[in-house]
LOTINU-290791 format. One line per 5 residues: for each residue x, y, z of C-alpha. Coordinates in Angstrom, 2 decimals. Example, Ala and Ser with C-alpha at 12.3 -4.5 7.8 and 13.67 -1.06 7.14 Angstrom:
BEGIN
12.30 -4.50 7.80  13.67 -1.06 7.14
//
This chain:
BEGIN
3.38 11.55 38.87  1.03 8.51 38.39  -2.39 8.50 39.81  -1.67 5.36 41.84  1.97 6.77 43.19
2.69 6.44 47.29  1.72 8.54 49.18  5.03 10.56 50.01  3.62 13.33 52.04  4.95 16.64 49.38
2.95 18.39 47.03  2.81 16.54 43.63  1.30 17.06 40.37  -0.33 13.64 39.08  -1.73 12.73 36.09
-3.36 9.65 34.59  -0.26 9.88 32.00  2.52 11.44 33.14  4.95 10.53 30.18  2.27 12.37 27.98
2.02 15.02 30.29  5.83 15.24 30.28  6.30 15.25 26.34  3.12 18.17 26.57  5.36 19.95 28.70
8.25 19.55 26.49  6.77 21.11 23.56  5.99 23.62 25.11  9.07 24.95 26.50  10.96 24.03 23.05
8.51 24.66 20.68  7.19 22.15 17.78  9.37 21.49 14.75  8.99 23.51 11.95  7.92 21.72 9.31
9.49 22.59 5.60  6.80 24.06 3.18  4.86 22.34 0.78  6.38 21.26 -2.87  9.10 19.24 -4.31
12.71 20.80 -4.12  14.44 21.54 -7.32  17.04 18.35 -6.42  14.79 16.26 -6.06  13.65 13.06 -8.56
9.91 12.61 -8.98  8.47 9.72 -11.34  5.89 10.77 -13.52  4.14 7.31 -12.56  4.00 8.46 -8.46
1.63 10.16 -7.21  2.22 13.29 -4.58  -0.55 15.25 -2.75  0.37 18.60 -3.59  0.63 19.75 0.41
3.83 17.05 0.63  7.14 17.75 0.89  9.87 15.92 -1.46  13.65 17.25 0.14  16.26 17.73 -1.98
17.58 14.25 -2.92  14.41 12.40 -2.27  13.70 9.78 -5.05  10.36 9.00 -5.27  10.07 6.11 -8.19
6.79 4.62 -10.16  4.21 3.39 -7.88  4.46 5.35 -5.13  2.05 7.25 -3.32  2.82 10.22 -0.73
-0.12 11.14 1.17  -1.38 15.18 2.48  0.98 16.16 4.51  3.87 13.74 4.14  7.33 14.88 4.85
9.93 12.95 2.68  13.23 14.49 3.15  15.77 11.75 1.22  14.06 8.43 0.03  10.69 7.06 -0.87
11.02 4.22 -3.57  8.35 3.29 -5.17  6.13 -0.14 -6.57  3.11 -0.10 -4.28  4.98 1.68 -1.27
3.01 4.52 0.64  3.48 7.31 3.20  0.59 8.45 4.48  -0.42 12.03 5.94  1.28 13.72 8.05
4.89 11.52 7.78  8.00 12.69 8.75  10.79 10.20 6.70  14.20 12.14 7.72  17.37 11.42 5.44
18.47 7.93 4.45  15.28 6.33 5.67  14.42 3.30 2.98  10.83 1.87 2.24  10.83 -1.51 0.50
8.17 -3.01 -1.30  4.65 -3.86 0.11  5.21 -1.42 3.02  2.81 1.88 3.97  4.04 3.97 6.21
0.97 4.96 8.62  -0.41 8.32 9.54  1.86 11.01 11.32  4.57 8.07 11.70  8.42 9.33 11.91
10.92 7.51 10.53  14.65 8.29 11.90  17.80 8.58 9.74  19.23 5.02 8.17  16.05 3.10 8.86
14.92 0.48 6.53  11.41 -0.41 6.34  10.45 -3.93 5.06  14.18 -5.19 5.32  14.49 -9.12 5.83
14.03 -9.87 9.60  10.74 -10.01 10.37  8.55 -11.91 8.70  11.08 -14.17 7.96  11.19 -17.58 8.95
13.62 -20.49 8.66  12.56 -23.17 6.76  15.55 -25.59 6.92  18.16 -24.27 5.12  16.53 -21.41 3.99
14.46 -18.39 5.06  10.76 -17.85 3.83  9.31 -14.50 3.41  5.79 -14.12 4.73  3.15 -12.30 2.00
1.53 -9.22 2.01  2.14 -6.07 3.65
//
């Protein structure tokens, strides 16, 4: 419970974060994820252009294209393209996730199945009858 909770006269356990305190708690009942070891699986497509710490982890069906750049620690299990895209350490990208273009992928981020990273929407702005992209990352 919160550190500024009611007082509601039982015995309580606070904390100055309870949701962290809660996830802590958690863990340690159901253990952490086991993470896959370090390499690139046989099924898996790896451009001779990327470049892939050699701690990282490239799942069977990952395609990782020219450009890209998979940081210490990084976890791709399906999809990383390529052309100035980059996970950093300690990423978890489970299957189906997409990275587009001009997108890095910050430390220990996870990225669930079927997300796309980059995809129009934000950054995007109408401009009459047409949208404009904004620049950059």
């Amino acid at each position: 419970m919160a550190e500024n909770h009611r007082d509601l006269g039982k015995p309580l356990i606070l904390n100055s974060n309870p949701y962290l305190a809660f996830l802590k708690a958690v863990r340690f009942f159901a253990g952490e994820t086991e993470r896959p070891s370090p390499g690139v699986h046989a099924r898996a497509e790896v451009s001779k252009d990327a470049s892939v710490a050699p701690d990282a982890h490239i799942g069977p069906m990952a395609v990782i294209e020219p450009g890209a750049c998979v940081a210490p620690g990084a976890w791709c299990s399906r999809l990383l393209p390529g052309g100035r895209r980059e996970a950093r350490e300690d990423v978890l990208l489970y299957p189906g996730v997409v990275v587009r273009e001009q997108c890095v992928i910050g430390d220990r981020a996870i990225v669930h199945p079927g997300a796309v990273i980059g995809s129009d929407g934000f950054g995007f702005v109408r401009d009459g009858a047409v949208y404009a992209a904004a620049a950059g990352r």
